[in-house]
N, C-alpha and C positions, 0 to 999 in steps of 0.2 A: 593512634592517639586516643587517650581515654577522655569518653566523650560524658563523664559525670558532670552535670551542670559544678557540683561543688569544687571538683579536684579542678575542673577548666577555669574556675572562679580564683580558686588558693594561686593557680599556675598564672593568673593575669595579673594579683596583686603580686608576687612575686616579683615577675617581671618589670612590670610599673616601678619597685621599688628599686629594682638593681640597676633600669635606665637611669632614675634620680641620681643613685647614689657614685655609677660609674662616671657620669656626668658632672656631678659636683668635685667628687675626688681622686678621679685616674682610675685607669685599673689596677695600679698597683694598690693606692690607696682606697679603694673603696673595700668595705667590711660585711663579710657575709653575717656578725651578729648584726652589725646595723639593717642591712638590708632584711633580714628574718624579722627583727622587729618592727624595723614600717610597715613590712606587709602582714603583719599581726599573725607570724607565723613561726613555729619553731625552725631552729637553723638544722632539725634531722629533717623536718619536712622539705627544706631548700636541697639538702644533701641527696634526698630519697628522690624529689622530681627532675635533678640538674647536675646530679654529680659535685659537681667544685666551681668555684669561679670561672672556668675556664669555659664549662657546661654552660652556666648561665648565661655568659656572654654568646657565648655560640647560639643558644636560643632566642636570644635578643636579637643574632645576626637571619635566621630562620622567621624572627615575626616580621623585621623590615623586607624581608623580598617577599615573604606571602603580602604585606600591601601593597608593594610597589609592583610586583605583576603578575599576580592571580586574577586580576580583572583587565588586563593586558590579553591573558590565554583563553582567558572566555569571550574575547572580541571574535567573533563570529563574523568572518566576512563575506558570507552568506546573504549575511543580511543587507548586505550596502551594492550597489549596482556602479558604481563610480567610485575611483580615487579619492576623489577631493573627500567625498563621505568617508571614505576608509581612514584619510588621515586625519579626519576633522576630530575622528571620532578616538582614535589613537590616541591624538597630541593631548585631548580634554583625559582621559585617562590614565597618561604618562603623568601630564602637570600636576592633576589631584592630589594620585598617589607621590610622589616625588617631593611636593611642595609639604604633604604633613607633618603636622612639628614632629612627631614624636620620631619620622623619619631622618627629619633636620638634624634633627639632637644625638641623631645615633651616628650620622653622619660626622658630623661637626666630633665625635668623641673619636671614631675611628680614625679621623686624619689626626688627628691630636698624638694617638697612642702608637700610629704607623711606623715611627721609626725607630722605636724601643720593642715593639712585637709584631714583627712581619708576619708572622704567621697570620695573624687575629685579622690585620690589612688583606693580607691576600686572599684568607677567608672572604671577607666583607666585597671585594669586587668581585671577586671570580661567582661567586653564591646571589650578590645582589646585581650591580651593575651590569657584569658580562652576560650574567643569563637574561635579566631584563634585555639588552639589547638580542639577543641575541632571538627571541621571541620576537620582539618587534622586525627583526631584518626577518622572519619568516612570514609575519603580515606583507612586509612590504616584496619581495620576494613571489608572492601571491596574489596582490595587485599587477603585480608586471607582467604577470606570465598570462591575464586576461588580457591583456591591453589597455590598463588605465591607465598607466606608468610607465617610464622608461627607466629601469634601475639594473644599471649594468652590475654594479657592489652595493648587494643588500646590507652588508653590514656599515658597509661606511654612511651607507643613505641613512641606516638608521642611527649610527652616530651624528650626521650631519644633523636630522630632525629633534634629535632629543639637546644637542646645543644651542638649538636654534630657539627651543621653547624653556631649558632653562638655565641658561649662562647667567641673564640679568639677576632673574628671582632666585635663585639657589645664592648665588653669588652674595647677594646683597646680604641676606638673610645671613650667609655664614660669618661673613665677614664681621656684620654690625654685632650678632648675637639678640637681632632682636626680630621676630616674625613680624610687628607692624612698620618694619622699614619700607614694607612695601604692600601697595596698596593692592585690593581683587579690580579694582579697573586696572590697575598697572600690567596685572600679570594677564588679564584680561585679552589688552591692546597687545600686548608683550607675544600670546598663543596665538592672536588673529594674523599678525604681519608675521610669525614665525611660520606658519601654516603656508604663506600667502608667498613665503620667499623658498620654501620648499615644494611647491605645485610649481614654481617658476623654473626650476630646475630639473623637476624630476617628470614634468609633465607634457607629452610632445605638444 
């Protein structure tokens, strides 16, 4: 990746602008002049960093899993001496990343487009969701084979943990269209007794 302050600057506005615009109007309907002009950039410069609409969306599907679990991979469980820390510290990690709007919004656009372009869909979980779990069933996986945990199926433990911490809040959020549907004490209580019903299970 070219790491120019200016071209990572042009490459952010960009994107910022084609989340907007895919957002507002489909991916059939959203317009690479439009989007060149939000981000106060020519549509050869959009062409040069991203290829085609197709490019741009695919890069927009590359910046939601760098947030949602690039700081999942860097959980270091080195550092934590018990489970209950390993997952406390997971669960605060998964929710963060998962609950940010701009991940909502990409979310909420991919189910939208899922049954007119499978492909862009099967991109979107296989790239974000599956690999995010997929990460996390190896923390958990790694707690077990110390002895903090009992996890016969890492992957399913780590599906069970990540519905556990956000069915309600993801849910809500999708559904309403509106990120103050729910409140940081909601999501809060929502991670504590999600954490608390997953140590019940998973914890001899």
């Amino acid at each position: 990746m070219n790491t120019n302050p200016r071209v990572e600057a042009t490459r952010a506005r960009i994107l910022n602008a084609a989340l907007d615009a895919f957002v507002l109007d489909g991916y059939t309907g959203a317009s690479t002049d439009v989007i060149a002009a939000t981000a106060a950039a020519s549509k050869q410069t959009v062409y040069k960093y991203f290829g085609d609409k197709e490019g741009l969306f695919r890069a927009l599907i590359s910046d939601v899993v760098d947030r949602v679990h690039d700081s999942i991979v860097r959980l270091d469980i080195d550092a934590y001496d018990d489970g209950e820390a390993v997952v406390r510290a997971l669960a605060r990690l998964l929710s963060a990343s998962v609950l940010d709007r701009r991940v909502q919004r990409f979310r909420r656009l991919v189910i939208a487009e899922a049954a007119r372009f499978p492909d862009i869909g099967r991109a979107y979980y296989e790239g974000a969701f599956e690999l995010t779990l997929g990460h996390m069933a190896d923390l958990l996986a790694s707690a077990s084979e110390r002895g903090w945990l009992h996890v016969d199926d890492p992957r399913i433990a780590a599906n069970h943990l990540a519905g556990l911490l956000l069915w309600i809040p993801s849910n809500r959020i999708m559904m309403t269209g509106r990120f103050d549907a729910i409140t940081e004490a909601e999501v809060e209580s929502g991670l504590e007794s999600g954490v608390r019903v997953f140590l019940a299970a998973y914890r001899d």
